[in-house]
N, C-alpha and C positions, 0 to 999 in steps of 0.2 A: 335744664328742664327739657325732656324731650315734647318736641310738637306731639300736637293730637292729630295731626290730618297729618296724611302722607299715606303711599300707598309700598308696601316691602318692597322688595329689590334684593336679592332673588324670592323669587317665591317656591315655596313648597308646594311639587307636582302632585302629590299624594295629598295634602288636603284643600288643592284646587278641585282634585276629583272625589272627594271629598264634598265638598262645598255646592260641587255640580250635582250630586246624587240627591240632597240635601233639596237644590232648587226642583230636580227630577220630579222627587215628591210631592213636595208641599204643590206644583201646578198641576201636576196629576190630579191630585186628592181636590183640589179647585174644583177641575171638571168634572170627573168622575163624581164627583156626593155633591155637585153644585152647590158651591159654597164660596162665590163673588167675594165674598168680603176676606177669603184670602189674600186677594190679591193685593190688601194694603200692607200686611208683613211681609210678603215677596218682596215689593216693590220696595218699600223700606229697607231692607235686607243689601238691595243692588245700592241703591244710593250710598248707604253705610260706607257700604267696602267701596264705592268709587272713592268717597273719600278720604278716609282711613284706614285699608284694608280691612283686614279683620275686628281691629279696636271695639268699633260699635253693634258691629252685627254680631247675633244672636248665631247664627248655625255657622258663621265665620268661629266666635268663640269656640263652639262645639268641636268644628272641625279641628283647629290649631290646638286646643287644649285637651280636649278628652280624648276623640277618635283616632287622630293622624300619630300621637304616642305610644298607642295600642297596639299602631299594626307594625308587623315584625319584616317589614320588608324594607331593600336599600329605597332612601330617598332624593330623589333627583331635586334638583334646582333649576328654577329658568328664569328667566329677564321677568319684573315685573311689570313694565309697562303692557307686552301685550296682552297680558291677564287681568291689567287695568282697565285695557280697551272693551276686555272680552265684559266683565262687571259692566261697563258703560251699554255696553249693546243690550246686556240683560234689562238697565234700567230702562232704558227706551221702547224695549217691549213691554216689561209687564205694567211702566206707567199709560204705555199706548193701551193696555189691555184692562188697565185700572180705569179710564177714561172713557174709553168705548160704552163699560158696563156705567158707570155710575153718571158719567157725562151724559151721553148719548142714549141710556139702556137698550144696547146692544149686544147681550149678553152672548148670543151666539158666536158671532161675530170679536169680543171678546176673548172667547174660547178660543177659538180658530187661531188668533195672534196668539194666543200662550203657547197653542198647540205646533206654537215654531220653536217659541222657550223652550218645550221639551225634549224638540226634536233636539235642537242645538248641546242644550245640558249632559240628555242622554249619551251625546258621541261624546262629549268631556269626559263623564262621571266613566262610561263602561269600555269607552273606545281609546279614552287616553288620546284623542281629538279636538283639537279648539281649533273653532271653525274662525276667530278672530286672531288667535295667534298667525294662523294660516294667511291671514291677509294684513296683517302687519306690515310687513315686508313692503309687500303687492303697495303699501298706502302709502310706505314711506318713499318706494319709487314713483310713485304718482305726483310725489309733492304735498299730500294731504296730511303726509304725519313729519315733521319737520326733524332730520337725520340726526340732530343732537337727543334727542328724546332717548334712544337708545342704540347707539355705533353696533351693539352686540347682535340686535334685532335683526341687522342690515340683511344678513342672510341667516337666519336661524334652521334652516333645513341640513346646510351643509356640516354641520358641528353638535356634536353631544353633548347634552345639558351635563351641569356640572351634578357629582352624584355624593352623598354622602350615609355612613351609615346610621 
């Protein structure tokens, strides 16, 4: 019987960017048509995939099963931990921004915190940028992220994710 929690290992870079466009959205559309109460399937969505990738999340599904099969391009592979991290950082914002508005009614202020979610998303989903994978490394040489988590991480700039068609 396979677990239900676990997070992939490699992951699919095409529907990480995927998944990012997906987040893009739904915080966009948040702010723009003022609609707070997005923020609890956002936030729902990061926690999912912190835990078991795609399994439980709704536009994780989407992404793995209908969209990322469609598109006819080579797909890459990378470490899954720092895609793990990148999910975790997402949950931290949009629950900081779930909190704000419903805690606090700070909706402005709210907004402001997402409007970092999007900034970040956006270089993922169009830029083929993770602003976490990028500090993976950085964390694991700090001592923050413990070197067994993932040896491959160590230096992930120097080396090409592994690609397939």
């Amino acid at each position: 019987m396979t677990s239900l929690v676990g997070f992939p290992d490699p992951v699919n870079e095409t529907s990480a960017r995927v998944v990012a466009g997906g987040v893009v959205a739904l915080s966009t559309a948040t702010i723009a048509l003022d609609q707070p109460w997005l923020l609890a399937p956002l936030t729902y969505g990061f926690a999912a995939r912190v835990v078991a990738g795609p399994r439980f999340s709704p536009l994780g599904q989407l992404a793995t099963r209908v969209v990322t099969p469609r598109i006819r391009a080579e797909h890459r592979f990378v470490p899954g931990p720092p895609k793990r991290l990148a999910q975790g950082v997402g949950l931290a914002v949009s629950a900081s921004a779930l909190v704000l508005h419903y805690g606090f009614g700070r909706r402005r202020a709210a907004y402001s915190v997402l409007g970092v979610l999007v900034a970040a998303a956006s270089l993922e989903a169009f830029a083929g940028f993770c602003v976490a994978c990028r500090a993976f490394p950085l964390l694991m040489r700090a001592g923050l992220v413990p070197e067994g988590t993932c040896e491959r991480c160590a230096d992930i700039w120097s080396r090409p994710a592994v690609t397939s068609g």
